[in-house]
Rosetta silent file (secondary structure, phi, psi, omega in degrees, C-alpha in Angstrom):
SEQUENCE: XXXXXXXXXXXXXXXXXXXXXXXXXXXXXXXXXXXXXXXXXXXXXXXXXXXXXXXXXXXXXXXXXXXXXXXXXXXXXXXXXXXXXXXXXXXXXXXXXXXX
SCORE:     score description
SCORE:     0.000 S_00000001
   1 L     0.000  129.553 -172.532   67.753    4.373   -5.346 S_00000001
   2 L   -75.261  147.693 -166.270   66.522    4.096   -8.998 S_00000001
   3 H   -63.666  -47.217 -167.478   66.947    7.444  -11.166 S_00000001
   4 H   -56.440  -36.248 -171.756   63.204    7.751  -11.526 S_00000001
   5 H   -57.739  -87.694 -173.004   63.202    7.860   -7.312 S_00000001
   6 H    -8.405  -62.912  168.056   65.715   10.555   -7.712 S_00000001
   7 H   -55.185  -56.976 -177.198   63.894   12.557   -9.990 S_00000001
   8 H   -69.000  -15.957  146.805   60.799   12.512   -8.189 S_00000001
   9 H    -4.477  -86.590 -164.250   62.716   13.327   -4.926 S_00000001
  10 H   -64.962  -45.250  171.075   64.006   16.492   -6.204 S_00000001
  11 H   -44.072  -38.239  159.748   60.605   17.359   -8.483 S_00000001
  12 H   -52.601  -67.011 -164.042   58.953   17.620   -5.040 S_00000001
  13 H   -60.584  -86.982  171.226   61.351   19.875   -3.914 S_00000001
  14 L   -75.741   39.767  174.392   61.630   22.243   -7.599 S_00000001
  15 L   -38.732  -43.282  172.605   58.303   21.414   -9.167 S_00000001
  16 L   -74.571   20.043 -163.692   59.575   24.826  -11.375 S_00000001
  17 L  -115.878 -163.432  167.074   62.730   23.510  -12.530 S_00000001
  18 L  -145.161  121.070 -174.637   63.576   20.762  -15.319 S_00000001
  19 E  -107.784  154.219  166.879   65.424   18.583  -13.288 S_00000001
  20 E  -152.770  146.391 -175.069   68.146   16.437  -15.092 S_00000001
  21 E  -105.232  125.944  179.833   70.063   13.563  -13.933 S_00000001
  22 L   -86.457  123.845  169.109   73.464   12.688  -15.209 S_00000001
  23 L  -151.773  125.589 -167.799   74.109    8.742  -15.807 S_00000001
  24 L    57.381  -74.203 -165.239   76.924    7.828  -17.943 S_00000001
  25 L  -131.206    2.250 -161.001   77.430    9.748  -21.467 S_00000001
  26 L  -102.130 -159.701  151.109   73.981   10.946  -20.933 S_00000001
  27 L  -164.034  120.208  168.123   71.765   13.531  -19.047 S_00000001
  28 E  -112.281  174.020 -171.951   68.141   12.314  -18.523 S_00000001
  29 E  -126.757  115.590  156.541   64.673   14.082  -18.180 S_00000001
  30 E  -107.510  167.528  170.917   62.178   12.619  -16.877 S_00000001
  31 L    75.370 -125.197 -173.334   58.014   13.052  -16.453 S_00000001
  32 L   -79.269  -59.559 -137.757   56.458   16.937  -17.841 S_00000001
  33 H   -82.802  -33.762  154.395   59.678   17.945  -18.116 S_00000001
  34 H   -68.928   -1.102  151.112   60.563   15.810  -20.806 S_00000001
  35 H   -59.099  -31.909 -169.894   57.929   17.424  -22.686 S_00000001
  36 H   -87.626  -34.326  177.206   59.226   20.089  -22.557 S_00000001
  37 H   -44.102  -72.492 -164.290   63.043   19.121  -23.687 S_00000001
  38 H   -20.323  -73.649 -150.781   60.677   17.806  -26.796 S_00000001
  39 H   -63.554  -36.143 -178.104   59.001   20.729  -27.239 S_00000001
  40 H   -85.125  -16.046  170.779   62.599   23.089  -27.300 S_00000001
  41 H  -138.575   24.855 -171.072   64.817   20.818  -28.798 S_00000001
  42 L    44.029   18.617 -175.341   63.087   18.108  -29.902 S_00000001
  43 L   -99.183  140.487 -177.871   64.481   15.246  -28.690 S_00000001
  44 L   -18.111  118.836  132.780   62.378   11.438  -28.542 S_00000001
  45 L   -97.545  125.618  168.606   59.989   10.561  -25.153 S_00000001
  46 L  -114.286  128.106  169.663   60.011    7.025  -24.605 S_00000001
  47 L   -88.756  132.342 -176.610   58.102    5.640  -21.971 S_00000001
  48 E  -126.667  141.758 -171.192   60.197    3.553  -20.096 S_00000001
  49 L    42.708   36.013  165.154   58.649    1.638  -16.851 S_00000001
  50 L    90.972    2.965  173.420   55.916    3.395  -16.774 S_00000001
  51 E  -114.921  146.487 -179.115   57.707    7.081  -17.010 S_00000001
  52 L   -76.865  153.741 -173.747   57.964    9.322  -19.665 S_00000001
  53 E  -143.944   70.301  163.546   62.035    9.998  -20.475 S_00000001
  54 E   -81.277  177.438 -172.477   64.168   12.187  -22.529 S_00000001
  55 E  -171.090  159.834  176.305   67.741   12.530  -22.853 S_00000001
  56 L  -130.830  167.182 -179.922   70.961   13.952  -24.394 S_00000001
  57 L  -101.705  121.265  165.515   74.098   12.965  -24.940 S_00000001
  58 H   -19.451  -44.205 -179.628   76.768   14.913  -22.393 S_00000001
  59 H   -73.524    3.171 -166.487   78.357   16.829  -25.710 S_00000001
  60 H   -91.055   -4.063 -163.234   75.135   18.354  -26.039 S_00000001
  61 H   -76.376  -21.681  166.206   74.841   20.101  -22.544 S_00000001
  62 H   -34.637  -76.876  160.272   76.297   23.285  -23.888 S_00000001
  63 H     7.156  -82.202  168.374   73.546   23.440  -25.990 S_00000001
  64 H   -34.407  -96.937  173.557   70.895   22.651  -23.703 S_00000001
  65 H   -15.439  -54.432  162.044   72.066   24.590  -21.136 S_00000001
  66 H   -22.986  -63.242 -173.013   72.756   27.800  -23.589 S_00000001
  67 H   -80.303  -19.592  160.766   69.083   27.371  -24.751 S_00000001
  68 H   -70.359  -32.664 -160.642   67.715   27.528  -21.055 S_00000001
  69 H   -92.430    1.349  171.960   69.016   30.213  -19.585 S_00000001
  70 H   -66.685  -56.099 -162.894   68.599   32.153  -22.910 S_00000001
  71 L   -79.120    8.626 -175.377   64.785   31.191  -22.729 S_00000001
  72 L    31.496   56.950  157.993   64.790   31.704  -18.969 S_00000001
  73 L  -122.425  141.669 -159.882   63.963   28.436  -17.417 S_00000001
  74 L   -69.501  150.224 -174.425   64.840   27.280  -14.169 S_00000001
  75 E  -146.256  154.087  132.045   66.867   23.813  -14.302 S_00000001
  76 E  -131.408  137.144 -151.401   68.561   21.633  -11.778 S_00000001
  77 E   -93.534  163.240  158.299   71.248   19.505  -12.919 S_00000001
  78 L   -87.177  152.296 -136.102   71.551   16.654   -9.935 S_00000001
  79 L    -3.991   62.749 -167.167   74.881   17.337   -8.351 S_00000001
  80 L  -157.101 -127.958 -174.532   75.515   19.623  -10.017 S_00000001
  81 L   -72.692  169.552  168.797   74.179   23.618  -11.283 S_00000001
  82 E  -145.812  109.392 -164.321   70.930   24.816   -9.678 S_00000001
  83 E  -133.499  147.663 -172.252   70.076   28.044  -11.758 S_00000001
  84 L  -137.330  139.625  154.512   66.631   30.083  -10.995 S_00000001
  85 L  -124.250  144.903 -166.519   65.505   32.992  -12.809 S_00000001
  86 L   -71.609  -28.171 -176.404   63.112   35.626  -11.369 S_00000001
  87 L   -91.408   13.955 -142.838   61.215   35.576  -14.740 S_00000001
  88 L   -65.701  137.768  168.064   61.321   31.483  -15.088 S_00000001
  89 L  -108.699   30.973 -179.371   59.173   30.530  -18.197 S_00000001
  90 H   -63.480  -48.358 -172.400   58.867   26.994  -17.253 S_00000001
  91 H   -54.366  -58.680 -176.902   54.408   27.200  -16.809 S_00000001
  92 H     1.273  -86.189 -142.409   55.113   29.055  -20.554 S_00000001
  93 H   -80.792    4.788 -174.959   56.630   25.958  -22.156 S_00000001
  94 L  -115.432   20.279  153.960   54.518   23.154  -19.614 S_00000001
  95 L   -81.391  -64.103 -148.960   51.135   25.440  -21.446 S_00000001
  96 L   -73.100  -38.650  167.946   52.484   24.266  -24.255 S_00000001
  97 L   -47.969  -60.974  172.509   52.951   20.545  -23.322 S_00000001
  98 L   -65.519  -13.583  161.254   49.360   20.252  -22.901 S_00000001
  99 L   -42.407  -40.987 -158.792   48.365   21.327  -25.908 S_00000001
 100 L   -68.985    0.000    0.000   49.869   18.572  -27.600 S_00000001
């Protein structure tokens, strides 16, 4: 199953999350939600095969991770964390996507 499968798999499932995938040194984002990575940390979407993509490099997931649950949005890592807050600002920062 291709990562992109994956993602949308789970996106069905957590439509309110930022799902990330772990594959090698990386962690990627795909679809809206790599809009959103953009918009809070800025890092490049590249469309790749016809999907939008961001990504980090694994020393960065403190980081990341830090800056969500400070900012209270729900994430699932795939095998990995699943973390929901009752306040989740995900529509917030996906308002904000469309703007752009």
């Amino acid at each position: 199953m291709r990562l992109v499968d994956v993602y949308r798999k789970n996106k069905s499932r957590y439509s309110k999350y930022i799902i990330m995938i772990k594959c090698g040194y990386f962690y990627e984002i795909y679809g809206e939600d790599a809009y959103i990575i953009n918009k809070i940390f800025g890092y490049k979407v590249k469309n790749v095969g016809g999907m939008d993509r961001a990504g980090f490099p694994i020393n960065s997931y403190n980081k990341v991770i830090n800056r969500l649950n400070r900012i209270h949005i729900n994430y699932y890592i795939i095998g990995g964390d699943k973390v929901k807050f009752k306040d989740n600002n995900y529509d917030k920062y996906m308002g904000c996507v469309y703007e752009r």
